[in-house]
N, C-alpha and C positions, 0 to 999 in steps of 0.2 A: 563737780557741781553741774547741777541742767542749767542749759542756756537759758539766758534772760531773755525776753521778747517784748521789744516795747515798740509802741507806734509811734510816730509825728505826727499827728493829725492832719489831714489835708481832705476836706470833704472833698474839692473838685478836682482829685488827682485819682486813677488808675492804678490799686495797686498791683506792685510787679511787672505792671507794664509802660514806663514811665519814660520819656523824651525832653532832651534839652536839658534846660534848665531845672526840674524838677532832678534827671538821673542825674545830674550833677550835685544835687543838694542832697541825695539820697547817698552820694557816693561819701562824702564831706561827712554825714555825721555816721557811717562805718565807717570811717579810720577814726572817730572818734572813741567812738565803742571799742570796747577792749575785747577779745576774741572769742570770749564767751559769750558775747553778748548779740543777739541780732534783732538791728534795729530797720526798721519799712517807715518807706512815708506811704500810710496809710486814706486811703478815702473812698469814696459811694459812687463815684463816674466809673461806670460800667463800657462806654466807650473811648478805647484810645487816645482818639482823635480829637474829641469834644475835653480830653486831661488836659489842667490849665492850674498855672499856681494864682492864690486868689491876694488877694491886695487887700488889707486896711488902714485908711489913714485919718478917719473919724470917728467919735464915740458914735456915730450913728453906722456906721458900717459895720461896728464891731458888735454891735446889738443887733443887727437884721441876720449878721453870719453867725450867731452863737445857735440857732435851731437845728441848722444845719450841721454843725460841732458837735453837739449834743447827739444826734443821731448815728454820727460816724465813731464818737466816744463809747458808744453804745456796743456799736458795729464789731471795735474793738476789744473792748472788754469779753464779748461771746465767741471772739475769732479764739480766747486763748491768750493776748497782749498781758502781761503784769506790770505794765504804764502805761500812760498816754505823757507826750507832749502835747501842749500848748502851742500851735506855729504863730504865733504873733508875741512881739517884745511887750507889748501893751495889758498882754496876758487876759484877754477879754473872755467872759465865760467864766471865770474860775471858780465861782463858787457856783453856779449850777451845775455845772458838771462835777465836783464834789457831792454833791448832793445825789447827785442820781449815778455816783459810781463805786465801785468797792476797792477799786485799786487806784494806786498815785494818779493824782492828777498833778501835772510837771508844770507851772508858769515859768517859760523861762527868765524875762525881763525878775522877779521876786528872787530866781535865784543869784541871776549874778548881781541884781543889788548887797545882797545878806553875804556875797563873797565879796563883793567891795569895802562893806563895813567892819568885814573884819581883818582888812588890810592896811588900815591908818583911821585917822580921828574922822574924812570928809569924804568926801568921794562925787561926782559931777555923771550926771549926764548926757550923753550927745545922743542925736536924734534927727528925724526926717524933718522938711517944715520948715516954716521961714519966722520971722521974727529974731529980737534982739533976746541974748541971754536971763533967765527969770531965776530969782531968788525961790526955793520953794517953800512951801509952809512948812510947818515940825511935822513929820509922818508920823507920827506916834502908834497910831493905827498898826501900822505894818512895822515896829520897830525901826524903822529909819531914819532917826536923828541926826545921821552922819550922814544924809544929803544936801548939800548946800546948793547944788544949782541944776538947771535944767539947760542947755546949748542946740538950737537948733541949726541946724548946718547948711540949710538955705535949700537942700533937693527935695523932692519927693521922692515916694519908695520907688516909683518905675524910672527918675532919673538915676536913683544909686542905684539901682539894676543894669541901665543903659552905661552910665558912663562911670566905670570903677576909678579911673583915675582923679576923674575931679572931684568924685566923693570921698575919697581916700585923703587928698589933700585938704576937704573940710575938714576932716574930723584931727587931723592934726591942726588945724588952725585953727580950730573950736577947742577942742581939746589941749594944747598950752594955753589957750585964755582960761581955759576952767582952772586949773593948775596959776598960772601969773595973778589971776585975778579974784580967783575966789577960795585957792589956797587947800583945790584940792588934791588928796593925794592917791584917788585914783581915779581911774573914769569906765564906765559901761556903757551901751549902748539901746536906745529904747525901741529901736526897729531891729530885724530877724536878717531883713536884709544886707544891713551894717555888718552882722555878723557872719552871712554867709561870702562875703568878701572876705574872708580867712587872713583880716592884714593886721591881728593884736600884737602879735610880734615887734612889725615892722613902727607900730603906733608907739606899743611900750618906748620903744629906743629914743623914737623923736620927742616925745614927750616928756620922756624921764622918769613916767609914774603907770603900773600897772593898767594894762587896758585890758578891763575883765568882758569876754567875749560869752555872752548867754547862751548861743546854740553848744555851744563844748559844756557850760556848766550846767543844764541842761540834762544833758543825755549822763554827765557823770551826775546829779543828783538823783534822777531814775533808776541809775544804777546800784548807786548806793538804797536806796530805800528799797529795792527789790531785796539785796543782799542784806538789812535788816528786819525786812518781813515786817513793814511798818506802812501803815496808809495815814490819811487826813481823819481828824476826831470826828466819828459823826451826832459828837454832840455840837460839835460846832457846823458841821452839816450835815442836820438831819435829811432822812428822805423826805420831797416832800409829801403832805398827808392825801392828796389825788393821785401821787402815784401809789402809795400804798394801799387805797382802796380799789386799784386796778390788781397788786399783786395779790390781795387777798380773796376778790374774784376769780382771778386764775386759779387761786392754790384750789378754791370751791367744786371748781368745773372740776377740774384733773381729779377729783376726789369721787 
């Protein structure tokens, strides 16, 4: 079989050329990949040095960085990629970037929800942010009935970056409260960051109940839908009709 080729998305990342903390998350989701598969964190920073991982931690960040997405989306789909990831748990962009692509577009936060649902009746969220535990509505929208709660674990993304150990012991002390108290029986995580701390393992054990980790489920759903030669319906996202009176100008000229 030809190798699969999927990107991460990272507009403000170097690809191939990539330091610290990005080559470290780069390494993370090749051992994820199975060995036909190669997988880049992909992005549009043409300079090394100016390569930075980008942060969102509001609906308003994740709407001023979806243009940007969208371009590096792009970027990748004409490199040659037969997926893109999503690098944010909050899954921002999703349906425009559907819309204006032909190949998987990957949210990871959607899949390892749909892989928690179908691991018991409930399943909880832990996440970046402060505030007390929230009940959430019926998702009905996204099939997810079996979310019962949302748990924010008191850091931001650049503290669970900075300091693994104390974010590690939130998400287990968030995480048996989801479990003791709201009677879930599994738990995911709604930042990327969460996940690339690589501790579901260690979480499962304390907690007693699966802790579905998005970046691993992620790159195996991209995989899988490469290996079934299956994209997003584009009846459910059409192109839109300004871009297609750009490509039917182009198809013009070239004529």
């Amino acid at each position: 079989m030809k190798t699969r080729k999927i990107a991460f998305l990272m507009a403000s990342a170097a690809t191939g050329r990539l330091k610290g903390e990005l080559a470290r998350r780069e390494k993370i989701l090749r051992s994820i990949a199975r060995q036909d598969t190669r997988i880049d964190i992909f992005g549009l920073e043409e300079d090394p040095e100016r390569s930075h991982l980008g942060t969102i931690q509001s609906a308003y960040e994740a709407s001023v960085s979806t243009p940007r997405e969208l371009e590096c989306a792009k970027a990748a789909e004409r490199a040659g990629y037969q997926a893109v990831i999503i690098p944010c748990g909050g899954d921002p962009g999703v349906a425009p970037l559907r819309e204006v692509l032909k190949i998987p577009v990957i949210p990871p936060g959607a899949t390892a929800k749909h892989i928690c649902s179908m691991l018991g009746s409930r399943f909880s969220i832990l996440t970046t942010g402060r505030g007390p535990p929230r009940r959430t509505e019926i998702n009905e929208r996204d099939g997810l009935l079996k979310l019962v709660s949302v748990h924010s674990i008191g850091l931001s993304v650049p503290e669970v970056r900075e300091n693994h150990q104390e974010a590690y012991g939130a998400m287990v002390r968030e995480g048996k409260r989801a479990v003791e108290e709201y009677g879930a029986d599994a738990v995911t995580y709604g930042c990327m960051s969460m996940g690339f701390l690589m501790v579901d393992d260690r979480l499962t054990r304390e907690i007693g109940v699966p802790a579905v980790n998005p970046v691993k489920t992620a790159v195996k759903v991209a995989e899988m839908l490469i290996d079934l030669d299956i994209t997003h319906s584009k009846i459910a996202y059409p192109v839109p009709p300004s871009l297609k009176e750009r490509i039917a100008a182009s198809e013009k000229e070239e004529i």
